[in-house]
N, C-alpha and C positions, 0 to 999 in steps of 0.2 A: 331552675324549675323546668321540668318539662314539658314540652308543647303547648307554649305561650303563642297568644296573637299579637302579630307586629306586622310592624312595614320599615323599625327598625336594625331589625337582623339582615334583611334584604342590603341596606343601605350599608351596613358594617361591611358583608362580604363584596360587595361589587366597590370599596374603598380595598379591602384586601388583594382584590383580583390586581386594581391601580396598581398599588404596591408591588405587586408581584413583578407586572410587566416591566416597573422602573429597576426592576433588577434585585429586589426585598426579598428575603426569605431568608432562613439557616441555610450555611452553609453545605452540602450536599457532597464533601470530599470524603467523609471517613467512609461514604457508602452501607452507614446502616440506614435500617428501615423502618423510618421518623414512624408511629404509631401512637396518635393522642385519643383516649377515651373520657369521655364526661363525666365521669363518675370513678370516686376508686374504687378496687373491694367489692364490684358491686355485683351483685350475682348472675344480674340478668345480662352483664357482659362479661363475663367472667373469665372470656377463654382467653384473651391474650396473657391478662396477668397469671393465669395457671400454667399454660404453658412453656412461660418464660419460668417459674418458679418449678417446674416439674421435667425441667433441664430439654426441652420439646424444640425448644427455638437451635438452642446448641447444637442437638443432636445432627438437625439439619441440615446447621451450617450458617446458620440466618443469624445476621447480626442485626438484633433490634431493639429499637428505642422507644424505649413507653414513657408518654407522661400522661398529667389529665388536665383536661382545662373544659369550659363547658364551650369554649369559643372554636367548636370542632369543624365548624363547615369554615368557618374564617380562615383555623387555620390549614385547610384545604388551598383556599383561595388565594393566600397572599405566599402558600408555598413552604410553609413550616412544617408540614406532613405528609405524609404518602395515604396512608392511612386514617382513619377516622369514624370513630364508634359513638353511635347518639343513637336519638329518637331520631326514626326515619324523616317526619314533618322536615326539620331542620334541611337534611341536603333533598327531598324533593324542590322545596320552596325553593332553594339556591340553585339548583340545578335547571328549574325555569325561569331563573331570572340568568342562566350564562356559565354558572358554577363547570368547570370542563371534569365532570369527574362521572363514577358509575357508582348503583350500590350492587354489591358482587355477594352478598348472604345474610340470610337474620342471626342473631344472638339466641334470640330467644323467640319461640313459635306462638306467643299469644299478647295480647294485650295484659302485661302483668299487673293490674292495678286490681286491689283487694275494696271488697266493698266492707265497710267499716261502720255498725252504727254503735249506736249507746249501746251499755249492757241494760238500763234501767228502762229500755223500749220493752225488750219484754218478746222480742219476735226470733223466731228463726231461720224462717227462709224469707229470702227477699221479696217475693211476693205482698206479703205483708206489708212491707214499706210504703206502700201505697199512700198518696197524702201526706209524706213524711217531707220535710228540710231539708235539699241537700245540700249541702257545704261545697263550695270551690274556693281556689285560691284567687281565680281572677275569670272575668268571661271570655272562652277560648280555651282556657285550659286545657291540659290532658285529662285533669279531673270532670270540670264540663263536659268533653268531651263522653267520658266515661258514664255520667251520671245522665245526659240525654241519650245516649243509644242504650243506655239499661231498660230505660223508661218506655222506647220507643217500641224497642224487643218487646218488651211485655204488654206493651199494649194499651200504655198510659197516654192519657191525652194530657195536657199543657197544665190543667186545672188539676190535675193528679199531684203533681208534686211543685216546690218551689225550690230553684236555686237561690243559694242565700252566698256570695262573695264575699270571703271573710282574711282573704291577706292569703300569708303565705304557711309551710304548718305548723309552725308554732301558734298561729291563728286560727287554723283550724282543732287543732288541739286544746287550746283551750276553748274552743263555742264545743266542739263536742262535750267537754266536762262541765262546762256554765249550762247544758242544755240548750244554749242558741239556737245550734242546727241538729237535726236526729242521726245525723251520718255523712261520710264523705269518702270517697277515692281515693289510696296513697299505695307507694311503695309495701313491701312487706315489714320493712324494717318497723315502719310506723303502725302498721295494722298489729302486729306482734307482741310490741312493748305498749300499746293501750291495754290490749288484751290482756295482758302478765300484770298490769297492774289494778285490773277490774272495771277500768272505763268504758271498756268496750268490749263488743262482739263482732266477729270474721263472720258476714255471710257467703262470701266465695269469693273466687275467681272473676272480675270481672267479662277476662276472656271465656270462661266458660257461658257465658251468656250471650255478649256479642258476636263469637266468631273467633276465627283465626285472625289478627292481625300484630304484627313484630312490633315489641316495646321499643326495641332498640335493631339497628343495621349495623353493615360492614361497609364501607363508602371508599372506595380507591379513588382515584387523579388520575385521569384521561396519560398522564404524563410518565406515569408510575405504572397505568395498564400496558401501558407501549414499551417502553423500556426496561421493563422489569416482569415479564408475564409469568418467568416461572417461581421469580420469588414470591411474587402474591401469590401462586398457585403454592405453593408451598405454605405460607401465612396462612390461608384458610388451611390448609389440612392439620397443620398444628394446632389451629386456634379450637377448629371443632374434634378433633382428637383428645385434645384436651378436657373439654366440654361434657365429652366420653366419658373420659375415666373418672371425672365426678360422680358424672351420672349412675356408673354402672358399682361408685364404692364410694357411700357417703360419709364411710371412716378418711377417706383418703381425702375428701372435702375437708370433713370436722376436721381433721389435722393441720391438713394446708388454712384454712382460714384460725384457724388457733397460734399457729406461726407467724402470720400477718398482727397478731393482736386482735382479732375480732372473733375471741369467745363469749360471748354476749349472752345473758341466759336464754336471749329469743332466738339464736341460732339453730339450733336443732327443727325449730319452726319455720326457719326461712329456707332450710333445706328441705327439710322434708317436702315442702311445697313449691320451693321453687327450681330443682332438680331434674325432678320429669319432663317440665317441658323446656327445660335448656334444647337448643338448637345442637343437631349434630352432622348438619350437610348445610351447605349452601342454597338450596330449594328454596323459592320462593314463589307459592303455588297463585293461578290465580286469583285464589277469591280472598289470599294475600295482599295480593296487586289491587283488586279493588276496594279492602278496606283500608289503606295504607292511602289508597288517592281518597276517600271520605273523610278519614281524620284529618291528611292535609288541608283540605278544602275547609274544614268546619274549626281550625286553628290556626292558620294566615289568615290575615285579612285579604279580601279580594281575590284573593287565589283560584282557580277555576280548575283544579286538575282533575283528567280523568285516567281511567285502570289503564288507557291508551298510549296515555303520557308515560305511566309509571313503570310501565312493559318498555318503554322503550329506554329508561334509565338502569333499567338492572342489565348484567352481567352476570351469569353461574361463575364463578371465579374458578370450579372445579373443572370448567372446559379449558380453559385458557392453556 
């Protein structure tokens, strides 16, 4: 799940960081460039695996290593990656708790979470929802996260709507079709295939409502910035090059993701929408930085970060 509240994530990585200093980590001799992403396939990070598959890495010269594990900033910490692609929350959190690393670019320029209610509500712009249910998976969440600055945006006071905490999405999936809740925050994938099967209706972009802020980052290792500046500068150029040629040819997407196995009949719908605002520079502006430090703060527990803090953890990776 994405951008959970804990104080257990904290505790994993500074056990990792342990580990690390006792000498733990993969091995580091064949000199490829360890790259773990949370997710596979997934659009909204999409440039490492395209670029490795759209022969980008080779061409460079870059020998790189992709897996996916959601334990991204951990394995930052204990030294299993160079690299590491998630929701920003994650390596801010760890990065003031000690984490020795930077984030160097976004994936993707908005908050990608789709607002999702019934089809049988009967409304179509969000507006409307007013007094309606919102479903999360847990309090903290990304969804939380999502469905209180919607509310906030618009102008809703506390008595306006109710969050209703209903697990994880299969949970929320089915309270949206028993009617429990009238809607909820999710990836495309999930907004898509409600929709294709009549449960539901897309009223946008969450990010078009709240602002700019990155679903997902690029997180380097203080260790990997040092020793390695030109291949990371190079990693970013492939990754959002990459990103590029999606972007600019959605035949060349449908195809690459049709080769993967994911022609899905809600493909066409997750590109067409989620495309555009694919990241194609390392820029991370600030009213980026300040909603990147909001979300953190409103999804760790305790956490107090400000735009100050998070200015001072990025790196343009395209300087280096």
């Amino acid at each position: 799940m994405r951008g959970y509240k804990t104080k257990l994530g904290v505790l994993a990585i500074a056990g990792a960081m342990m580990l690390a200093a006792c000498g733990g980590g993969d091995d580091e001799s064949d000199g490829a460039l360890r790259v773990i992403t949370s997710d596979e396939y997934d659009l909204s990070m999409i440039g490492a695996e395209a670029a490795d598959e759209l022969g980008l890495f080779e061409k460079s010269g870059l020998d790189v290593k992709l897996t996916v594990s959601q334990d991204a900033a951990q394995a930052l910490a204990s030294g299993d990656a160079d690299i590491a692609i998630a929701s920003p929350n994650r390596f801010i959190g760890a990065i003031e708790q000690g984490l020795p690393a930077k984030i160097v670019g976004p994936t993707i320029d908005i908050w990608g979470q789709y607002i999702i209610v019934r089809k049988n509500l009967g409304i179509d712009k969000v507006e409307d929802w007013k007094g309606g249910k919102i479903g999360v998976s847990s309090f903290g969440s990304a969804g939380h996260y999502s469905g209180v600055k919607l509310a906030q945006t618009l102008g809703w006071s506390k008595s306006d709507y109710e969050i209703v905490p209903v697990g994880d999405l299969n949970g929320l999936m089915a309270a949206l079709r028993s009617g429990s809740i009238d809607g909820f925050m999710w990836s495309a994938q999930a907004a898509f295939t409600l929709e294709h099967e009549g449960a539901a209706h897309i009223l946008g972009n969450v990010g078009e409502t709240i602002g700019p802020n990155p679903l997902d980052v690029i997180t380097v290792t203080d260790k990997a910035l040092k020793e390695r500046p030109e291949d990371i500068k190079q990693f970013c150029a492939d990754y959002y090059e990459a990103q590029k040629m999606f972007k600019e040819d959605e035949q060349l997407a449908t195809d690459t993701f049709k080769k993967w196995g994911k022609d899905s009949e809600v493909m066409p719908d997750i590109l067409d929408s989620g495309l555009p605002v694919l990241s194609t520079s390392s820029e991370i502006t600030p009213e980026m930085i300040a909603n990147m430090a909001d979300a953190t703060t409103f999804t760790i527990d305790g956490s107090k970060i400000t735009p100050d803090d998070v200015a001072k953890m990025y790196v343009d990776c395209s300087t280096l």
